[in-house]
N, CA, C and O atoms as CSV, one atom per row, in Angstrom:
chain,resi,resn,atom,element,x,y,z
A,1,UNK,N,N,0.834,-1.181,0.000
A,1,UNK,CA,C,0.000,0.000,0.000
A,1,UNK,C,C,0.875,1.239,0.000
A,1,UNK,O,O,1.825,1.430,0.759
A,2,UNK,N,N,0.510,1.914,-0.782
A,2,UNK,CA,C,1.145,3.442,-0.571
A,2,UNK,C,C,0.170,4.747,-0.758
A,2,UNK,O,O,-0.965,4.593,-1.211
A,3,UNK,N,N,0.443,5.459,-0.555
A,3,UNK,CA,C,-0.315,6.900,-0.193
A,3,UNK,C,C,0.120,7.971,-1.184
A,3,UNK,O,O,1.194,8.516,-1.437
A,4,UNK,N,N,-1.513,8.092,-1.791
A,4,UNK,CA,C,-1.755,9.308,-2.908
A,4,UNK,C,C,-1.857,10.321,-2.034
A,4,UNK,O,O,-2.360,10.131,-0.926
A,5,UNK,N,N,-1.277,11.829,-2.516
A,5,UNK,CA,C,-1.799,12.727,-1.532
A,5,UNK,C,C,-2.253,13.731,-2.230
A,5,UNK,O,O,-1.423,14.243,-2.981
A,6,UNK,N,N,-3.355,14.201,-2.227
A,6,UNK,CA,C,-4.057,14.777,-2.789
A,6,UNK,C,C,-3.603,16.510,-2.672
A,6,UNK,O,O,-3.295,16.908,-1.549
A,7,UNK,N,N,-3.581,17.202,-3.483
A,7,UNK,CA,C,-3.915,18.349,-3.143
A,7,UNK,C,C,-3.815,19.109,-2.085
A,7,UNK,O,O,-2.923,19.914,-1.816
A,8,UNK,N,N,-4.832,18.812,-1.440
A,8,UNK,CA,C,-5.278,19.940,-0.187
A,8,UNK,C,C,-4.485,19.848,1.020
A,8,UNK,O,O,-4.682,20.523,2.031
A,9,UNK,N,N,-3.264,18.675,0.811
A,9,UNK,CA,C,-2.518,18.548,1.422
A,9,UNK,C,C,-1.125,19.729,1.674
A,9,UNK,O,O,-0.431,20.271,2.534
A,10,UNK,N,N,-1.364,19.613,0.241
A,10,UNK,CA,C,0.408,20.958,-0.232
A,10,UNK,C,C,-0.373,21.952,0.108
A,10,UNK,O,O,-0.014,22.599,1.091
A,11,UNK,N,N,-1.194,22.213,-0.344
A,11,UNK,CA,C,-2.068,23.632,0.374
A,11,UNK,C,C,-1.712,24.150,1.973
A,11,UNK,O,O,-1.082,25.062,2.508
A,12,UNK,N,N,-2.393,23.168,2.309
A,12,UNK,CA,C,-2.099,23.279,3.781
A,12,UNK,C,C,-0.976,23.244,4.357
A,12,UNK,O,O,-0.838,23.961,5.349
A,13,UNK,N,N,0.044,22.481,3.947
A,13,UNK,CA,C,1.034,22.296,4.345
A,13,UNK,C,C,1.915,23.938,3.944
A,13,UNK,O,O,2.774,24.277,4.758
A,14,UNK,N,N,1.675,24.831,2.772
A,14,UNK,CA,C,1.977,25.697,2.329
A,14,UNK,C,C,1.827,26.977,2.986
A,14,UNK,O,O,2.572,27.957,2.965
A,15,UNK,N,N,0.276,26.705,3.813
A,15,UNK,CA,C,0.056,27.683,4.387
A,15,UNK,C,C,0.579,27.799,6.250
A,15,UNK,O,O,0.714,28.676,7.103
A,16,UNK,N,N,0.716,26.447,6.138
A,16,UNK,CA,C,1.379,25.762,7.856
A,16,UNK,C,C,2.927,26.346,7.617
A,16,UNK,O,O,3.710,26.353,8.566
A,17,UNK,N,N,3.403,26.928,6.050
A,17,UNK,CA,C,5.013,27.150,5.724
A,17,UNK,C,C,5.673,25.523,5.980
A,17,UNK,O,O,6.894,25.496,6.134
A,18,UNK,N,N,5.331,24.903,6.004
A,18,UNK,CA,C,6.077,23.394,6.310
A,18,UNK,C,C,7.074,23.377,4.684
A,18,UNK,O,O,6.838,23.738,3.531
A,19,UNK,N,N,8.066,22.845,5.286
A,19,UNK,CA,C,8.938,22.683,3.718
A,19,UNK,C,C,8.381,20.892,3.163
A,19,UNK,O,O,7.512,20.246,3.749
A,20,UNK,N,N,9.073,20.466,2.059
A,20,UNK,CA,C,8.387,19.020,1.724
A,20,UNK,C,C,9.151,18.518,2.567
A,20,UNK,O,O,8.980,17.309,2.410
A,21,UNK,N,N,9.879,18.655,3.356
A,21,UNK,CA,C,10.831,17.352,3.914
A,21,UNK,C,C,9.921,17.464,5.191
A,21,UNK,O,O,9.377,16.405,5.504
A,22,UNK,N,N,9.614,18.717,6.104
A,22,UNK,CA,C,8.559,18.594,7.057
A,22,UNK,C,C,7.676,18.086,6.952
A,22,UNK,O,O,7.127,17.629,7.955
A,23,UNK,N,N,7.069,17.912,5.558
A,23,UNK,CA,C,5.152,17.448,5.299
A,23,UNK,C,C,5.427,15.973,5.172
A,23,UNK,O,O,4.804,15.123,5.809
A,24,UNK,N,N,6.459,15.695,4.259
A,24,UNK,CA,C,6.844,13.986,4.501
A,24,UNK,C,C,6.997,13.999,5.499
A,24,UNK,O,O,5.954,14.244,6.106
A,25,UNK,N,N,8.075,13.809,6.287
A,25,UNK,CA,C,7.945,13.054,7.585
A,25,UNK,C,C,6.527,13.220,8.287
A,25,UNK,O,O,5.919,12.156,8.402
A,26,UNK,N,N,6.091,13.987,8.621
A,26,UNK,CA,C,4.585,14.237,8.981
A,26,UNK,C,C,4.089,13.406,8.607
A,26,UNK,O,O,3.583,12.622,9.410
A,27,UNK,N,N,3.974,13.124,6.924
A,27,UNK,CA,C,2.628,11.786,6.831
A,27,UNK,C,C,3.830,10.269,7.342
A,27,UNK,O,O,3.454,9.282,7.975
A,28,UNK,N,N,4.837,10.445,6.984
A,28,UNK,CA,C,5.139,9.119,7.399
A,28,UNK,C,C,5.364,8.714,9.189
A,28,UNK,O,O,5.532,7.591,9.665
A,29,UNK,N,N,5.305,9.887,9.838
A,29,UNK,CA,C,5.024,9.482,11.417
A,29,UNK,C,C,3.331,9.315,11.560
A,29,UNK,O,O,3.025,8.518,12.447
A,30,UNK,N,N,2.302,9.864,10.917
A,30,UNK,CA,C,1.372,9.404,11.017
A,30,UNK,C,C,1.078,8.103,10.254
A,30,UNK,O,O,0.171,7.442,10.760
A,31,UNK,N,N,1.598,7.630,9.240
A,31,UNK,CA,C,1.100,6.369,8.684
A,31,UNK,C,C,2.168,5.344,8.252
A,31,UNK,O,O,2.009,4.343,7.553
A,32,UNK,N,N,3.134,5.752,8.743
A,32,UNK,CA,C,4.359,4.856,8.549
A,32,UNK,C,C,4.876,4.512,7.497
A,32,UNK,O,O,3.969,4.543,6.665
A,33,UNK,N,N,5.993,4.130,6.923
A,33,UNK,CA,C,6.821,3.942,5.935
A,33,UNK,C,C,6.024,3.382,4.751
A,33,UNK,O,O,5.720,2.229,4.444
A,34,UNK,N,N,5.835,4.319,4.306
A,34,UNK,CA,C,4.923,4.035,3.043
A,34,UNK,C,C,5.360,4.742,1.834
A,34,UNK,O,O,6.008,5.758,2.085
A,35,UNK,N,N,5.110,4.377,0.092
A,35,UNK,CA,C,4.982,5.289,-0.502
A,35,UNK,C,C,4.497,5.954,-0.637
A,35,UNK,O,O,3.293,5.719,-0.534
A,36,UNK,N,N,4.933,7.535,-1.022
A,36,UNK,CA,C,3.913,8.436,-1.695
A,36,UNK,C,C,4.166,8.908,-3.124
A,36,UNK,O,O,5.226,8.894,-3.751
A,37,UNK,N,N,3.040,9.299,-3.474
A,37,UNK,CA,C,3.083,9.655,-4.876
A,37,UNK,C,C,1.990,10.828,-4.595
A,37,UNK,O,O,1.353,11.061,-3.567
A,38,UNK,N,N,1.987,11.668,-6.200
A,38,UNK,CA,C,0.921,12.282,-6.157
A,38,UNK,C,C,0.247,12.375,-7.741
A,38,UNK,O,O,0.912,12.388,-8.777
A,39,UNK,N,N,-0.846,12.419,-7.671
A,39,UNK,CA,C,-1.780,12.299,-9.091
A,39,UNK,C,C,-1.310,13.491,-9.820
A,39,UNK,O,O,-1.037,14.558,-9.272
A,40,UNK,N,N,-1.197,13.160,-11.586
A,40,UNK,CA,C,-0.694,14.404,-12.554
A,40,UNK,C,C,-2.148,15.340,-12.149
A,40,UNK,O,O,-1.950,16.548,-12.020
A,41,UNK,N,N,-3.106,15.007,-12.012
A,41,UNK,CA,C,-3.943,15.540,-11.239
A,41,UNK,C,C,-3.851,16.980,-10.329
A,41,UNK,O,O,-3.979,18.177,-10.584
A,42,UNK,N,N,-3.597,16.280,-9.292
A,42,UNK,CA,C,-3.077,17.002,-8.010
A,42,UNK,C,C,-2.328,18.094,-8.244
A,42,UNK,O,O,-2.458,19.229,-7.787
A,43,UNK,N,N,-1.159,17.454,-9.345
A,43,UNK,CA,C,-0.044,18.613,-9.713
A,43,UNK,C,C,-0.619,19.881,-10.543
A,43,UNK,O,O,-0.410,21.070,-10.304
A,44,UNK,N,N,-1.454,19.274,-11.656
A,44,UNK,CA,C,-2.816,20.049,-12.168
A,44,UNK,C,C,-2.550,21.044,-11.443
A,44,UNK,O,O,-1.850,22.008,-11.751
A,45,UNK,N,N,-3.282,20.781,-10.117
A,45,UNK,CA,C,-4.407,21.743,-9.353
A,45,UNK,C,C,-3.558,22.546,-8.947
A,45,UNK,O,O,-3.775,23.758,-8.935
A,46,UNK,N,N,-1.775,21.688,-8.302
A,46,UNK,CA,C,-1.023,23.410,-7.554
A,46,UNK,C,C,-0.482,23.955,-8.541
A,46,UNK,O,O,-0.124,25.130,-8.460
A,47,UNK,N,N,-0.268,23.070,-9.928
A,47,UNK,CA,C,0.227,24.518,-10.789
A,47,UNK,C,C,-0.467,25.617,-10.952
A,47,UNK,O,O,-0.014,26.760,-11.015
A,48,UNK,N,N,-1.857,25.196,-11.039
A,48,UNK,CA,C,-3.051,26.211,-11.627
A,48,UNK,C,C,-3.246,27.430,-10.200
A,48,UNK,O,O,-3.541,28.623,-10.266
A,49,UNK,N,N,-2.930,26.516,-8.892
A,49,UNK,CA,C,-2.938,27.544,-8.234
A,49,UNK,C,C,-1.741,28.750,-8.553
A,49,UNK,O,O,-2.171,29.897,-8.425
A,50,UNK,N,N,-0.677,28.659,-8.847
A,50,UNK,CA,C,0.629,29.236,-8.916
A,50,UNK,C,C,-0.004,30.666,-10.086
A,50,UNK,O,O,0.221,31.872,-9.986
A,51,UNK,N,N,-0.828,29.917,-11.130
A,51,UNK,CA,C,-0.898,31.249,-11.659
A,51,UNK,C,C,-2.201,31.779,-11.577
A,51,UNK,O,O,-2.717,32.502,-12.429
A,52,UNK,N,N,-2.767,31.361,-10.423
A,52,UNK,CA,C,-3.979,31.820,-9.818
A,52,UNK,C,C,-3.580,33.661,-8.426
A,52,UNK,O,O,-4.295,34.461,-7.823
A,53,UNK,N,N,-1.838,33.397,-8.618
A,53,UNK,CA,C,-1.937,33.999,-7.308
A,53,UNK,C,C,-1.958,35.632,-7.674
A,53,UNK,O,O,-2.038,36.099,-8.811
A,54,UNK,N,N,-1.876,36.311,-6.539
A,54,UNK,CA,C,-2.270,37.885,-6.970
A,54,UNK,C,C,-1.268,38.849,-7.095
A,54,UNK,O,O,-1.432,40.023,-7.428
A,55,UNK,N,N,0.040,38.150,-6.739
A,55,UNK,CA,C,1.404,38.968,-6.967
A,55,UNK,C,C,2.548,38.145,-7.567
A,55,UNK,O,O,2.524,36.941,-7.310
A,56,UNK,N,N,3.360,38.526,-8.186
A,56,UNK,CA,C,4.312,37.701,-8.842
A,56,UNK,C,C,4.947,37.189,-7.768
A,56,UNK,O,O,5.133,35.975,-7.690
A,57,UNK,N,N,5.401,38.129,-6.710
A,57,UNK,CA,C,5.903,37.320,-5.603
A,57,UNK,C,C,5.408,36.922,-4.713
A,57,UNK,O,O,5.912,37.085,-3.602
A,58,UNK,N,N,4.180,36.224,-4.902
A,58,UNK,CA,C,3.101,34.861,-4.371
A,58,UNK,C,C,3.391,34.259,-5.286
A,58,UNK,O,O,4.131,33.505,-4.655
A,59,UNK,N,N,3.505,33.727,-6.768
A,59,UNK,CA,C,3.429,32.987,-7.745
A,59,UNK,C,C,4.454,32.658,-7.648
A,59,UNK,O,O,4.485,31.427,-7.650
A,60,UNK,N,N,5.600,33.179,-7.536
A,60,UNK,CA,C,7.160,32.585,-7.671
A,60,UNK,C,C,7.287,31.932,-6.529
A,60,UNK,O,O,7.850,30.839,-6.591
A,61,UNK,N,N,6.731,32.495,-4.998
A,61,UNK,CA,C,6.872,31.817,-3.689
A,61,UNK,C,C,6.116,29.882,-4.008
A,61,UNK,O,O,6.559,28.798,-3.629
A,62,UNK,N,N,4.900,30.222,-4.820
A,62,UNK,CA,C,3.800,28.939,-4.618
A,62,UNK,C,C,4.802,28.019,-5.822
A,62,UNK,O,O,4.927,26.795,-5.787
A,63,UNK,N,N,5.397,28.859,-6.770
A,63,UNK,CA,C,5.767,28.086,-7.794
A,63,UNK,C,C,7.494,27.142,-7.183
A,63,UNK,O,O,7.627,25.929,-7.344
A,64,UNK,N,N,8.138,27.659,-6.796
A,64,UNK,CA,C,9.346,27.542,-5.984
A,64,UNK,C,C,8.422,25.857,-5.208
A,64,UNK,O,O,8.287,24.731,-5.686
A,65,UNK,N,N,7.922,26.538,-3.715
A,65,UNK,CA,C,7.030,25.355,-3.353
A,65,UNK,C,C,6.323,24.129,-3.823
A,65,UNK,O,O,6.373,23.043,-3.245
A,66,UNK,N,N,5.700,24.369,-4.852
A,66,UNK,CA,C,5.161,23.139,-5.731
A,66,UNK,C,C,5.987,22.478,-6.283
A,66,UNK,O,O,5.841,21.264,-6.424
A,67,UNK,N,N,7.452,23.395,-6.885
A,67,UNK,CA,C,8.648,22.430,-8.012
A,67,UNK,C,C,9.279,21.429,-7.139
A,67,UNK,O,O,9.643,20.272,-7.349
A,68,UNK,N,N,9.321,22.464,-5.722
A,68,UNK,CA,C,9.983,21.513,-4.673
A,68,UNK,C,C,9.622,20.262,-4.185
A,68,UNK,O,O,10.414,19.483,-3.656
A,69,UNK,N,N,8.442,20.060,-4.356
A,69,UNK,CA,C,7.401,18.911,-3.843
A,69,UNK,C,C,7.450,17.362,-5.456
A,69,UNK,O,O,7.653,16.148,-5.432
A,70,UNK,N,N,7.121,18.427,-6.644
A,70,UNK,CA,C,7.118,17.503,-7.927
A,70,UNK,C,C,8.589,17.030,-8.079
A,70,UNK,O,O,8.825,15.897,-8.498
A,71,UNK,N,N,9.494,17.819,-7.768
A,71,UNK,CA,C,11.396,17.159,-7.824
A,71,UNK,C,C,11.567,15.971,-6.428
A,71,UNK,O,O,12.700,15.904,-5.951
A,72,UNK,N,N,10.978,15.485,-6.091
A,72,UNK,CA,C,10.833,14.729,-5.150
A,72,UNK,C,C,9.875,13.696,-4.795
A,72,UNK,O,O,10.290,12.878,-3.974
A,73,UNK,N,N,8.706,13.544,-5.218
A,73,UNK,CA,C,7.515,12.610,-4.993
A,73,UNK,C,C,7.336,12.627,-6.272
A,73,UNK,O,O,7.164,13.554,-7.064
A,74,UNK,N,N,7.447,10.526,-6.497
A,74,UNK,CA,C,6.698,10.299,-7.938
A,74,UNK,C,C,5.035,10.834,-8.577
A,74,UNK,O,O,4.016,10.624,-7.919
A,75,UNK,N,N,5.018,11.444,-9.764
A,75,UNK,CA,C,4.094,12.039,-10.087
A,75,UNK,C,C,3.270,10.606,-10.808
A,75,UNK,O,O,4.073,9.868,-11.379
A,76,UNK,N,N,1.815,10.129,-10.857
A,76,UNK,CA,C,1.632,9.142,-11.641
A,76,UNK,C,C,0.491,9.803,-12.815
A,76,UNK,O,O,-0.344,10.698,-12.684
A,77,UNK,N,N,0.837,8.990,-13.932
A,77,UNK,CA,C,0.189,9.971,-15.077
A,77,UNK,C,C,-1.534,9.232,-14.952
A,77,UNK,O,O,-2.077,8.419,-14.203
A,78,UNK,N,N,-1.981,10.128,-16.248
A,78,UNK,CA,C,-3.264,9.324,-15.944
A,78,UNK,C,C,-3.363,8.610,-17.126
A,78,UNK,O,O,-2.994,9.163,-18.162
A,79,UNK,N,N,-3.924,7.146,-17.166
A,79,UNK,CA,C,-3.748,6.501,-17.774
A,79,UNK,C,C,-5.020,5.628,-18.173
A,79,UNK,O,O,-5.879,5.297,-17.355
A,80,UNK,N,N,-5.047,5.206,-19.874
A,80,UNK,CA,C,-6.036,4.261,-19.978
A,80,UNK,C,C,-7.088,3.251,-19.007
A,80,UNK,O,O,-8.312,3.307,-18.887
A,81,UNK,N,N,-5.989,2.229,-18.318
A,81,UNK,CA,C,-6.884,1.886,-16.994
A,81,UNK,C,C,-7.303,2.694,-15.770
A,81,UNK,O,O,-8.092,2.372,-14.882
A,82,UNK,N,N,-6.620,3.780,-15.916
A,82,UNK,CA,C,-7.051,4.927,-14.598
A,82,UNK,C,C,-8.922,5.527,-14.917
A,82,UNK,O,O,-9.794,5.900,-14.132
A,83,UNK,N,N,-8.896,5.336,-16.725
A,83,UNK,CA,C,-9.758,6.187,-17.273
A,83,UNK,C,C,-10.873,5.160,-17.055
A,83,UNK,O,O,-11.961,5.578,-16.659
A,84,UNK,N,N,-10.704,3.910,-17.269
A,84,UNK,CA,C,-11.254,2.982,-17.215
A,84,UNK,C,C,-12.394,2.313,-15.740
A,84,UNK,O,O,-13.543,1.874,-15.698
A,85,UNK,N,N,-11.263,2.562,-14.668
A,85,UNK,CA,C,-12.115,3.213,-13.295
A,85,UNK,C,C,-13.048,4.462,-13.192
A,85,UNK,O,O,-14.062,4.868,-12.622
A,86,UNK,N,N,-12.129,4.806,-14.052
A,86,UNK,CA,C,-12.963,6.226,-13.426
A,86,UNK,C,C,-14.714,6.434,-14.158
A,86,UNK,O,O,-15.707,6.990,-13.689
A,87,UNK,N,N,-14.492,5.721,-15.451
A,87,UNK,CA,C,-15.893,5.604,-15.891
A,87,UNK,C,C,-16.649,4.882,-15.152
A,87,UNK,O,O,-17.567,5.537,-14.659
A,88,UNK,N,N,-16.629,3.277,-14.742
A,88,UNK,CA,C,-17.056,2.933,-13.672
A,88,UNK,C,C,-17.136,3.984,-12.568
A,88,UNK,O,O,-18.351,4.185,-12.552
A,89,UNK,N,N,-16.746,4.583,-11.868
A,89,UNK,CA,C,-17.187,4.463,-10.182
A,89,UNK,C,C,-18.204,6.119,-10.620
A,89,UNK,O,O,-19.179,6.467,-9.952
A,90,UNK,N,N,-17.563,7.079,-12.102
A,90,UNK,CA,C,-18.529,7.976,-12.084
A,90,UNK,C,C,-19.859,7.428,-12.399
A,90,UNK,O,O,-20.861,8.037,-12.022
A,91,UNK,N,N,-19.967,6.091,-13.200
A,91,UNK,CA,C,-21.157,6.200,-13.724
A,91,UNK,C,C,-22.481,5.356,-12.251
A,91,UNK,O,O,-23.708,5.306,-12.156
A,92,UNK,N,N,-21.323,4.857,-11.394
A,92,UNK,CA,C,-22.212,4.023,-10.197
A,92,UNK,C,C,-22.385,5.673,-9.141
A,92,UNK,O,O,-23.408,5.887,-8.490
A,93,UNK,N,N,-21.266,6.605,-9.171
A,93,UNK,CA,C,-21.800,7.825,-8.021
A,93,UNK,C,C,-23.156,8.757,-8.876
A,93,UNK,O,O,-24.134,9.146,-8.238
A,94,UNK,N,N,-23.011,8.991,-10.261
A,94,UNK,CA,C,-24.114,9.475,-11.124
A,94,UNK,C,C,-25.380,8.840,-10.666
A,94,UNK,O,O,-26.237,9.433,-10.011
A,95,UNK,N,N,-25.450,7.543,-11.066
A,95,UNK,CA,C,-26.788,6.902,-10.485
A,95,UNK,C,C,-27.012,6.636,-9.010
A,95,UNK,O,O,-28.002,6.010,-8.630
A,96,UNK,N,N,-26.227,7.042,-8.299
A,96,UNK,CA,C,-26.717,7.256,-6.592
A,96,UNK,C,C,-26.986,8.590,-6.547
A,96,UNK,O,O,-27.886,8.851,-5.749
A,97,UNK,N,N,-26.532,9.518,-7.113
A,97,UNK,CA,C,-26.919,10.787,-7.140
A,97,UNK,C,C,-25.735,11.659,-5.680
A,97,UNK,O,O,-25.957,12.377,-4.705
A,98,UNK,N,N,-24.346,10.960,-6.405
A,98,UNK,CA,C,-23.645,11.423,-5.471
A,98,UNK,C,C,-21.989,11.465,-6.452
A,98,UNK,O,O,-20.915,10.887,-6.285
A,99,UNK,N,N,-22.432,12.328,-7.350
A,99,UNK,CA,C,-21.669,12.643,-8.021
A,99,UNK,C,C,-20.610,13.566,-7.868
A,99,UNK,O,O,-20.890,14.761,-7.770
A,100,UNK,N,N,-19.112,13.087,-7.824
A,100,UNK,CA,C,-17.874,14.133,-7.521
A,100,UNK,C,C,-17.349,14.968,-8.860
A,100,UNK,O,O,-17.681,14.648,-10.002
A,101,UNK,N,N,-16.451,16.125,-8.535
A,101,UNK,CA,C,-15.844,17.207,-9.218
A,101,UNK,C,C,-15.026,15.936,-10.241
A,101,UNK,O,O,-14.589,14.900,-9.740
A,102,UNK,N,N,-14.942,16.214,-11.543
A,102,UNK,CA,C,-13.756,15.417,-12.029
A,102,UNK,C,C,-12.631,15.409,-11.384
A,102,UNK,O,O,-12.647,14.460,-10.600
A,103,UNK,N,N,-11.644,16.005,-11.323
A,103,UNK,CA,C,-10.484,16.435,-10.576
A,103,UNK,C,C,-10.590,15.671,-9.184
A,103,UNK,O,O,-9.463,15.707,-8.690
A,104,UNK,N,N,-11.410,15.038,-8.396
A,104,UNK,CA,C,-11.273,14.553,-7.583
A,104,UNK,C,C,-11.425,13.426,-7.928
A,104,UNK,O,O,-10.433,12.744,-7.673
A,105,UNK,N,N,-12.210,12.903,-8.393
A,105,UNK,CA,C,-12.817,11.631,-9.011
A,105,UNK,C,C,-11.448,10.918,-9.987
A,105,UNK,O,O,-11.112,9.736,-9.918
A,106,UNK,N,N,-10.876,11.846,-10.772
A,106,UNK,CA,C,-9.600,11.365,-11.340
A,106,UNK,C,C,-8.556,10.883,-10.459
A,106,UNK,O,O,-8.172,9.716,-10.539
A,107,UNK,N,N,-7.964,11.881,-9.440
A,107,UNK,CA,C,-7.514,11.627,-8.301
A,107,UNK,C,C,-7.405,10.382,-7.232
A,107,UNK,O,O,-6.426,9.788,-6.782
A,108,UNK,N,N,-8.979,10.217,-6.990
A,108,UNK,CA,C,-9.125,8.700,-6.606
A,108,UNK,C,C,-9.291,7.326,-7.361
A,108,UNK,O,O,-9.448,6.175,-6.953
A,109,UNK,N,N,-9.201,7.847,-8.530
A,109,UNK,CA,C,-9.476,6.780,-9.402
A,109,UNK,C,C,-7.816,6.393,-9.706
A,109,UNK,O,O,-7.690,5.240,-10.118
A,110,UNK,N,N,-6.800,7.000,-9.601
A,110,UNK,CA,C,-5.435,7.342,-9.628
A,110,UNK,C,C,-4.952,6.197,-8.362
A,110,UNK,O,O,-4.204,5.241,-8.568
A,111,UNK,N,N,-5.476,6.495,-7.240
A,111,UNK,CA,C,-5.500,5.884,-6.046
A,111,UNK,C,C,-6.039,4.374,-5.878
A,111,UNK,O,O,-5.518,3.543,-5.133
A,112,UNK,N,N,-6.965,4.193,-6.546
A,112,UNK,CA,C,-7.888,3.238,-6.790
A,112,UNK,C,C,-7.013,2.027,-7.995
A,112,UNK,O,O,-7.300,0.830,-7.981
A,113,UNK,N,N,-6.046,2.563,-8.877
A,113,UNK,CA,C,-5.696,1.882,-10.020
A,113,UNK,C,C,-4.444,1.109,-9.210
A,113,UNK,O,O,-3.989,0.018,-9.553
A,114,UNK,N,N,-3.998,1.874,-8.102
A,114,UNK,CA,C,-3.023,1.657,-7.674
A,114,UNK,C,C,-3.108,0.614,-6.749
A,114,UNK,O,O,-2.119,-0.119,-6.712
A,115,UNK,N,N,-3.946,0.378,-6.059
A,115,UNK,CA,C,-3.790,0.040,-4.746
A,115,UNK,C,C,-3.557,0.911,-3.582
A,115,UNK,O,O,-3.151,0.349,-2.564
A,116,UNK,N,N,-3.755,2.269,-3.550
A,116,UNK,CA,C,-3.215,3.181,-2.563
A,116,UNK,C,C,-4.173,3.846,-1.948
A,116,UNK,O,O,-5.217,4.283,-2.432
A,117,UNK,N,N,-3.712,3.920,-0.663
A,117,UNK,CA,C,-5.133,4.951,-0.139
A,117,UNK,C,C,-4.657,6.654,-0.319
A,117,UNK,O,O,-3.661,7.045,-0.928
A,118,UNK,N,N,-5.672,7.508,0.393
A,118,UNK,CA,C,-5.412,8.940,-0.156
A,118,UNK,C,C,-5.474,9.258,1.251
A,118,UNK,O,O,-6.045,8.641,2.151
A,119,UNK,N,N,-4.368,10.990,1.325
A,119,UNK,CA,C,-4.243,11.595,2.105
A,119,UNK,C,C,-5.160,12.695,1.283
A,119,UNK,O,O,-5.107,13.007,0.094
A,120,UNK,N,N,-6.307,13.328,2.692
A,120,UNK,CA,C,-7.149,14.318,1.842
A,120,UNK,C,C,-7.422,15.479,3.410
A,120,UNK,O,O,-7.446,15.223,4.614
A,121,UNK,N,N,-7.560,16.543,2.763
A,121,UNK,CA,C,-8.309,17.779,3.366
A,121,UNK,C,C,-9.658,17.181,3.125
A,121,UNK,O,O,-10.563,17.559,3.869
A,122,UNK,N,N,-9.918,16.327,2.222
A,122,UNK,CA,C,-11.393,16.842,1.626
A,122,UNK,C,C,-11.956,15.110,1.917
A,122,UNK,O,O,-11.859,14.319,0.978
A,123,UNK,N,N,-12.302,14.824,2.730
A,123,UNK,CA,C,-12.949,13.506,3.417
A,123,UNK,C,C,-14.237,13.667,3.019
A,123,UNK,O,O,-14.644,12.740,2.319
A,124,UNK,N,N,-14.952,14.471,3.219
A,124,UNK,CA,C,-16.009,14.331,2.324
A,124,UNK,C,C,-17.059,14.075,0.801
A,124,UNK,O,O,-18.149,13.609,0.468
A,125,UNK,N,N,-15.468,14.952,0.055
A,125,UNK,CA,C,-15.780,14.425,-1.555
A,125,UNK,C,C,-15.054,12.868,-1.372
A,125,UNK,O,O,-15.901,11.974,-1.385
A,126,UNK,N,N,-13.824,12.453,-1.226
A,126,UNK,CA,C,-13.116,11.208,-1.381
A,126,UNK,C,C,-13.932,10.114,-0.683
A,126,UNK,O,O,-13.776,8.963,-1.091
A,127,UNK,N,N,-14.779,10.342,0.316
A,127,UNK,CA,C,-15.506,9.376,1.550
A,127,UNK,C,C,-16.715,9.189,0.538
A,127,UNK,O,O,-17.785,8.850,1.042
A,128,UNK,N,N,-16.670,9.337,-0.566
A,128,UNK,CA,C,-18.021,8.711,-1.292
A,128,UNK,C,C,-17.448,7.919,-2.492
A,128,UNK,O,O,-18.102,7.738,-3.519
A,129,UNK,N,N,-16.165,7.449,-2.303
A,129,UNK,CA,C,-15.698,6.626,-3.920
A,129,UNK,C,C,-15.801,5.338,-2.895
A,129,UNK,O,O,-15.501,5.326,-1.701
A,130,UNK,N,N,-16.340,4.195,-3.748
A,130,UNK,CA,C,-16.293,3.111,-3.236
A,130,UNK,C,C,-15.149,2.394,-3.084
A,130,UNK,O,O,-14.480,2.356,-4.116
A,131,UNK,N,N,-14.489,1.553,-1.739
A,131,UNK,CA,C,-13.212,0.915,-1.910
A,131,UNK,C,C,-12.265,1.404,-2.016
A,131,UNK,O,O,-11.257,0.773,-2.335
A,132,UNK,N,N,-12.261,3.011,-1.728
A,132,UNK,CA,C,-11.233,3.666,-1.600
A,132,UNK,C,C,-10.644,4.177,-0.289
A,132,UNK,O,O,-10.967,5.346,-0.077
A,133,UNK,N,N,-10.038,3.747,0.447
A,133,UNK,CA,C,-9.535,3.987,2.000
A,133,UNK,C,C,-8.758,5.749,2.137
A,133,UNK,O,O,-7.649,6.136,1.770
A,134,UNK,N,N,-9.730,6.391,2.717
A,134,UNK,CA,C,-9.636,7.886,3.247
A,134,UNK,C,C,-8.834,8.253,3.993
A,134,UNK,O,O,-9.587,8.267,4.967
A,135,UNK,N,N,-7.634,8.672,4.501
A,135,UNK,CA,C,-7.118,9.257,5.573
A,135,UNK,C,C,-7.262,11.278,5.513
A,135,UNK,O,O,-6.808,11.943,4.582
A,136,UNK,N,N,-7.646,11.590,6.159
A,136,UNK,CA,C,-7.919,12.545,6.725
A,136,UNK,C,C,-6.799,13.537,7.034
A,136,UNK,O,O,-6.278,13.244,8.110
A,137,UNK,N,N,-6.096,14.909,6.301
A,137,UNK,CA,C,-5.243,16.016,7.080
A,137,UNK,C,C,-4.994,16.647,7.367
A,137,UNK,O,O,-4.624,17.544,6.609
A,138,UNK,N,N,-4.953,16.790,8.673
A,138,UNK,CA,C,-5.679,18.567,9.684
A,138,UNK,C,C,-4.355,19.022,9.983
A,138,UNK,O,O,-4.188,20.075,10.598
């Protein structure tokens, strides 16, 4: 088993100022020697934050931060069988009427191809994919 970490993790961890070597050890004293990776996904989301920000020197600070995190944790692409889950579990949350954001849904489906559970801020969108084991990070 190894550990996807989603997003809302670098966020937080960004705004806690934690460097990546602080936020790793962090998840690995909470869940022990495990891999991590993170979804091309995920990376998606903090690049897009980087040129989301409101000063160049926020963008260079978030961009610096994010390179630091992708030069270090395997990135996994998304892939035919990733796509392949992911039609399944959208088309079983569609007909429960508990349908997630793509971007998350890719994410766990990333997690799901793997064998890996997810580190999430967001327990509530991820706590509705079936068979997908949630860890929670405050």
């Amino acid at each position: 088993m190894g550990l996807l970490i989603d997003s809302t993790v670098f966020i937080g961890a960004e705004r806690a100022r934690l460097t990546p070597a602080q936020m790793t050890a962090e998840i690995l004293r909470r869940w022990g020697d495990v891999e991590l990776a993170i979804s091309a996904m995920s990376a998606g989301e903090l690049l897009h934050g980087c040129w989301r920000a409101d000063t160049p020197a926020r963008r260079a600070r978030r961009e610096d931060f994010v390179e630091a995190f992708l030069s270090v944790l395997p990135v996994v692409e998304i892939t035919l069988p990733i796509m392949r889950i992911f039609a399944e579990v959208d088309a079983g949350l569609r007909a429960a009427g508990r349908r997630l954001p793509t971007s998350d849904l890719l994410i766990a489906c990333t997690a799901l191809s793997r064998g890996d559970d997810i580190v999430t801020g967001n327990v509530r969108h991820f706590g509705r994919v079936p068979h997908l084991k949630v860890h929670e990070w405050t």
